[in-house]
MDTraj code that builds the backbone (N, CA, C; nanometers):
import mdtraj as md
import numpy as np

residues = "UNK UNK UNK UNK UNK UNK UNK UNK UNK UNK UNK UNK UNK UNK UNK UNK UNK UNK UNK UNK UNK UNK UNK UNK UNK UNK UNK UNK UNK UNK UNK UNK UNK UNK UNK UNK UNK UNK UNK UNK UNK UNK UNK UNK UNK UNK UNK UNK UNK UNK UNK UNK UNK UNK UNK UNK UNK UNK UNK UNK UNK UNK UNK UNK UNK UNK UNK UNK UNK UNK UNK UNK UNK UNK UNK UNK UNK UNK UNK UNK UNK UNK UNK UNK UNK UNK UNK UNK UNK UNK UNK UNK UNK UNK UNK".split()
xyz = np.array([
    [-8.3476, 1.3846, -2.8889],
    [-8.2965, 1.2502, -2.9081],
    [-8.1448, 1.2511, -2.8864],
    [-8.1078, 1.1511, -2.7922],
    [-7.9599, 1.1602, -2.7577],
    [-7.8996, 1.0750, -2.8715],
    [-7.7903, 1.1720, -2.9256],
    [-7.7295, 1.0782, -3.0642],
    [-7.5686, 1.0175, -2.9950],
    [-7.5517, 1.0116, -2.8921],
    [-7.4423, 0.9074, -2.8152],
    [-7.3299, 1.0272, -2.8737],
    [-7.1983, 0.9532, -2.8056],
    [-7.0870, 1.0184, -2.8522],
    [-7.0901, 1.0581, -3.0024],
    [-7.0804, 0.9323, -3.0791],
    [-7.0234, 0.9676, -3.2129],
    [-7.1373, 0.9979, -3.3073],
    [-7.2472, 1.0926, -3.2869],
    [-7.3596, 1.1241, -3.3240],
    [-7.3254, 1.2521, -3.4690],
    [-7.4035, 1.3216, -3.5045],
    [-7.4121, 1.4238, -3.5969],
    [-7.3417, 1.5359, -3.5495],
    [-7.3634, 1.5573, -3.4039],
    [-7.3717, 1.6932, -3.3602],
    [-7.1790, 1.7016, -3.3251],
    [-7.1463, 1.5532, -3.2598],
    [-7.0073, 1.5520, -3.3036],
    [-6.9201, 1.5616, -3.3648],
    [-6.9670, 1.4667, -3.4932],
    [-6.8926, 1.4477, -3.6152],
    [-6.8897, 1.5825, -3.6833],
    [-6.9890, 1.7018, -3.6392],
    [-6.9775, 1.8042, -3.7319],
    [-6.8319, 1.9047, -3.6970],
    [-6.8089, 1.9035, -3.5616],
    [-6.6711, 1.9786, -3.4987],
    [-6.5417, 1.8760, -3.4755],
    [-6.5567, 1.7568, -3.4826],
    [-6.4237, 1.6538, -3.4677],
    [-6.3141, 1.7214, -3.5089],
    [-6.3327, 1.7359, -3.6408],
    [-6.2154, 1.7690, -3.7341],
    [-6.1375, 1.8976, -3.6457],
    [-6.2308, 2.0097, -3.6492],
    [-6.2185, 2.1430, -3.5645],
    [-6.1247, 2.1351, -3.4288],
    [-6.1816, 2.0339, -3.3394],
    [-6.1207, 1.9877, -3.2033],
    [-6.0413, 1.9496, -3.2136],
    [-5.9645, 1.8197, -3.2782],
    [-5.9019, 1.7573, -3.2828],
    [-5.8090, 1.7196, -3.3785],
    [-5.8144, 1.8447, -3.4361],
    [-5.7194, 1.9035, -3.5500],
    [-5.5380, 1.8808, -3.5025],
    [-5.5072, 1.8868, -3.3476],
    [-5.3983, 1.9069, -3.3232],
    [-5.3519, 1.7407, -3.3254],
    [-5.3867, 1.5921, -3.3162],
    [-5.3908, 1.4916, -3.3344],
    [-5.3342, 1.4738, -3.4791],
    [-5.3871, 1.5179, -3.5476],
    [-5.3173, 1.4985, -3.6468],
    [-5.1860, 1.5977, -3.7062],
    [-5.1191, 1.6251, -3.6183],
    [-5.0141, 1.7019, -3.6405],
    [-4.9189, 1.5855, -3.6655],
    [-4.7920, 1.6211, -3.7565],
    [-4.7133, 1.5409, -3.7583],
    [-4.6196, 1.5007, -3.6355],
    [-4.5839, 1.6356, -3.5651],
    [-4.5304, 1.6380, -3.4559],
    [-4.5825, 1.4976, -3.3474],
    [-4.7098, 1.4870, -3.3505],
    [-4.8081, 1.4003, -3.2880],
    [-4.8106, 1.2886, -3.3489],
    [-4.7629, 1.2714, -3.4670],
    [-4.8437, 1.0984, -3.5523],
    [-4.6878, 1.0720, -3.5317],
    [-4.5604, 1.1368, -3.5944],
    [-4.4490, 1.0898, -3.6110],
    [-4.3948, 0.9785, -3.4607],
    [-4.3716, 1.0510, -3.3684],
    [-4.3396, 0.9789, -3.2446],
    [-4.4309, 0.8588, -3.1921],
    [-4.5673, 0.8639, -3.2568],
    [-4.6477, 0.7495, -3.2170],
    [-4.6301, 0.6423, -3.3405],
    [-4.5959, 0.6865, -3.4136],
    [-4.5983, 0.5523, -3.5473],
    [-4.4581, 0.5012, -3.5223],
    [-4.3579, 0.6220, -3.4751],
    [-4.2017, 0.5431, -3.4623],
    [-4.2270, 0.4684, -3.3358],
    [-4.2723, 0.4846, -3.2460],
    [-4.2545, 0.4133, -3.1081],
    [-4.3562, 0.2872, -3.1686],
    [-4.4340, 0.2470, -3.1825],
    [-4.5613, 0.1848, -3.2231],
    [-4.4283, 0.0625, -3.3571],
    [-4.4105, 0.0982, -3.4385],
    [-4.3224, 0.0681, -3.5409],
    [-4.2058, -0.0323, -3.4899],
    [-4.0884, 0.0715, -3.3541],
    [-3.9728, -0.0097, -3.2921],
    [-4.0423, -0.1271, -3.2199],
    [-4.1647, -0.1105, -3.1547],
    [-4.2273, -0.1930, -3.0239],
    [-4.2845, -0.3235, -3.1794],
    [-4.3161, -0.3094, -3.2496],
    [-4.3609, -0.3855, -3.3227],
    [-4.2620, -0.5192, -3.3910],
    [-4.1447, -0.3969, -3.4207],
    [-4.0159, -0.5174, -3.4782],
    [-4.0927, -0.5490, -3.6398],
    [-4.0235, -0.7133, -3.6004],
    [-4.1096, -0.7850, -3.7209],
    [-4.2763, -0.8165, -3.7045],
    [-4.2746, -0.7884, -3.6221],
    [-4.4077, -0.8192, -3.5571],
    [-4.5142, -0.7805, -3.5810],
    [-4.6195, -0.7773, -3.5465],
    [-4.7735, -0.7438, -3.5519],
    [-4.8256, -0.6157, -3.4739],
    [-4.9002, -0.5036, -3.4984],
    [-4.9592, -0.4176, -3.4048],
    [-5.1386, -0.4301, -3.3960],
    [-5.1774, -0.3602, -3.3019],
    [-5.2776, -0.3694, -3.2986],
    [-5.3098, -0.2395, -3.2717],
    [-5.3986, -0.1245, -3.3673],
    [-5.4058, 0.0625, -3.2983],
    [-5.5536, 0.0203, -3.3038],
    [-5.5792, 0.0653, -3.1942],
    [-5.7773, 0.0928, -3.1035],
    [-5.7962, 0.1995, -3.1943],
    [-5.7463, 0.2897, -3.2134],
    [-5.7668, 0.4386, -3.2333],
    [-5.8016, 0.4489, -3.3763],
    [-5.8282, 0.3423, -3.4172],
    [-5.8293, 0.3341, -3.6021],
    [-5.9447, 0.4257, -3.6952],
    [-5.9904, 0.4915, -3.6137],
    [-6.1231, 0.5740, -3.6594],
    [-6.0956, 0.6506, -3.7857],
    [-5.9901, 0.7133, -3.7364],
    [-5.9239, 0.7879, -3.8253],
    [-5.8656, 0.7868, -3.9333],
    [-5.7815, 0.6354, -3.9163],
    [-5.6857, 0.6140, -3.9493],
    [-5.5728, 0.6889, -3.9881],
    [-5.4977, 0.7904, -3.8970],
    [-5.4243, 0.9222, -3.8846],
    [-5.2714, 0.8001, -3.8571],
    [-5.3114, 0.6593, -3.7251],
    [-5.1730, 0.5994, -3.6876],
    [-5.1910, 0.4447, -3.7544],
    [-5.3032, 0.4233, -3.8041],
    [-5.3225, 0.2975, -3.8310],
    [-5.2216, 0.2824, -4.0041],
    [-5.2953, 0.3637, -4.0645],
    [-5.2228, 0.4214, -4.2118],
    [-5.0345, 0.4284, -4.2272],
    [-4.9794, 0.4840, -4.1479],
    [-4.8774, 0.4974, -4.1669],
    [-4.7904, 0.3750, -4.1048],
    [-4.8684, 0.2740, -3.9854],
    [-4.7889, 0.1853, -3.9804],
    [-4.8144, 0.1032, -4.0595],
    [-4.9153, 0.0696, -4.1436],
    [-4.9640, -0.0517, -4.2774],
    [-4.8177, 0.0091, -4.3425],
    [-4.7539, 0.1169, -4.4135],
    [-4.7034, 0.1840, -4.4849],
    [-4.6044, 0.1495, -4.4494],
    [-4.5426, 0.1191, -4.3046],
    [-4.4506, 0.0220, -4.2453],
    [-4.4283, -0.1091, -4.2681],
    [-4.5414, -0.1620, -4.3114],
    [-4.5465, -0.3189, -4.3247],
    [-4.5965, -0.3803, -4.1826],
    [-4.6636, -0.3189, -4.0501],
    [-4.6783, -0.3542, -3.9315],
    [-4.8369, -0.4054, -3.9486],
    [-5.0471, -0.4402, -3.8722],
    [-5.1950, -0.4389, -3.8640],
    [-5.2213, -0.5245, -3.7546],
    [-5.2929, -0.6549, -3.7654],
    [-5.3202, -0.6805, -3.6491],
    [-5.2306, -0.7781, -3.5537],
    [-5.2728, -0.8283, -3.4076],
    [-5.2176, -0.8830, -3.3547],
    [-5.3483, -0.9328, -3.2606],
    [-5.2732, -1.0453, -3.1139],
    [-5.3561, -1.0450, -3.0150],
    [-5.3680, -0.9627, -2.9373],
    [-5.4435, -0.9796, -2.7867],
    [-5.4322, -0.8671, -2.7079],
    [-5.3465, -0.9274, -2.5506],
    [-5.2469, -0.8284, -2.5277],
    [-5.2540, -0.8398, -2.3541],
    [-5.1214, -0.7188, -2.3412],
    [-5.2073, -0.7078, -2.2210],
    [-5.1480, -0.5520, -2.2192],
    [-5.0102, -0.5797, -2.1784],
    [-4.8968, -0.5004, -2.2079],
    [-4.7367, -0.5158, -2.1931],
    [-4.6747, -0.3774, -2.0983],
    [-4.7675, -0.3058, -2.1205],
    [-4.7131, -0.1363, -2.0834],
    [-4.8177, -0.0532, -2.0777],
    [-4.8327, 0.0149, -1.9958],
    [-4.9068, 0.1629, -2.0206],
    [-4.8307, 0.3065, -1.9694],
    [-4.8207, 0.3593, -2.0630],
    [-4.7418, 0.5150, -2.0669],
    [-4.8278, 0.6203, -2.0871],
    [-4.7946, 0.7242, -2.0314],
    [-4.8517, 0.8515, -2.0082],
    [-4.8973, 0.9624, -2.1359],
    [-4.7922, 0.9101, -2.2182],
    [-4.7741, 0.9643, -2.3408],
    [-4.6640, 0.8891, -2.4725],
    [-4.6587, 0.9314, -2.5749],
    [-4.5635, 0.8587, -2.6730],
    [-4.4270, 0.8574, -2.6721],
    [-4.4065, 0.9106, -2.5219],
    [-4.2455, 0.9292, -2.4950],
    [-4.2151, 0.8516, -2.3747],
    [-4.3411, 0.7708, -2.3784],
    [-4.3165, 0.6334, -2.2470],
    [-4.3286, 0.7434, -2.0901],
    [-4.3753, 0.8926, -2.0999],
    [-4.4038, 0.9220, -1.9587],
    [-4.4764, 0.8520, -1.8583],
    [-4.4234, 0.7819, -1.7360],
    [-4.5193, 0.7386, -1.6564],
    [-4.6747, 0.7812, -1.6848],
    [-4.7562, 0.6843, -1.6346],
    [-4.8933, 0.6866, -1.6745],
    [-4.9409, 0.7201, -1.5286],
    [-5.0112, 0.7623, -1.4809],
    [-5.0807, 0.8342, -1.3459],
    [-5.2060, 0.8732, -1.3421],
    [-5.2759, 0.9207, -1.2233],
    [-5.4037, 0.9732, -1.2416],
    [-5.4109, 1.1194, -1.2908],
    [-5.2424, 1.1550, -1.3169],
    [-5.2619, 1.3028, -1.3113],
    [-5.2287, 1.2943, -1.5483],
    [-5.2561, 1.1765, -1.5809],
    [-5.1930, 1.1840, -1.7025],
    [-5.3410, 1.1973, -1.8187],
    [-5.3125, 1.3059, -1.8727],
    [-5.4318, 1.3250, -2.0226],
    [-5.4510, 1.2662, -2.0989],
    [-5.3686, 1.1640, -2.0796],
    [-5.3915, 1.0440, -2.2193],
    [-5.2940, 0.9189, -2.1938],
    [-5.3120, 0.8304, -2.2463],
    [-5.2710, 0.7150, -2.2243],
    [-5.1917, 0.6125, -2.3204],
    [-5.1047, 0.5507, -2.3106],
    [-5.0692, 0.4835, -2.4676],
    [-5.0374, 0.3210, -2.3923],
    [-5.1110, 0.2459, -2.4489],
    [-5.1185, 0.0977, -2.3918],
    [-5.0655, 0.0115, -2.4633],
    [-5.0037, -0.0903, -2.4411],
    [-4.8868, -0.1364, -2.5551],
    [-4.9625, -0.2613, -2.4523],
    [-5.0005, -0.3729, -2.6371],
    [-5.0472, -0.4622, -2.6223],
    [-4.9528, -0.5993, -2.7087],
    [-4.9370, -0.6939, -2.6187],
    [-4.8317, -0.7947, -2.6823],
    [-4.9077, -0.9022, -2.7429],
    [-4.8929, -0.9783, -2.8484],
    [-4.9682, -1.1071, -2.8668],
    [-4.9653, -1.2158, -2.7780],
    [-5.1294, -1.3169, -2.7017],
    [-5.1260, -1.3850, -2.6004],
    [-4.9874, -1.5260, -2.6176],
])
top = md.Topology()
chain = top.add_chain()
for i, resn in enumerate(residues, 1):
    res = top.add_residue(resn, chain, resSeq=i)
    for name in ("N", "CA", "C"):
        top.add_atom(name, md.element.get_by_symbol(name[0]), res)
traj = md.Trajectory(xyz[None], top)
């Protein structure tokens, strides 16, 4: 029986894999960039599973917003985004 992505057989190694995500090194630069882009304003994090970036910007005073995309960067240091890029960071403005 196929249990889809977020099945048993996943959830049992997540933590294991993706242990380096939650490094501070990793949350710090995404909650500050996420935080300045926000202002007084509203955010919106996809990634809320976790809540590893969602948590620390509430802790900011920043949660939801609308959607339309404003930016897409390569990484949390605004690197160009490309086909050659491992990850993606999409900065969404209210309509």
């Amino acid at each position: 029986m196929d249990e889809g992505y977020f099945g048993e057989r996943v959830a049992a190694v997540y933590d294991e894999h993706s242990a380096g995500m939650f490094d501070p090194a990793v949350v710090g630069p995404a909650v500050d960039l996420l935080a300045e882009l926000a202002g007084d304003g509203a955010a919106l994090e996809f990634a809320v599973g976790t809540r590893r970036i969602a948590l620390p910007l509430a802790e900011r005073g920043v949660r939801l917003a609308g959607m339309r995309v404003e930016d897409r960067w390569g990484g949390w240091r605004r690197e160009p985004f490309t086909h050659l890029s491992p990850a993606h960071v999409s900065v969404y403005v209210r309509r």
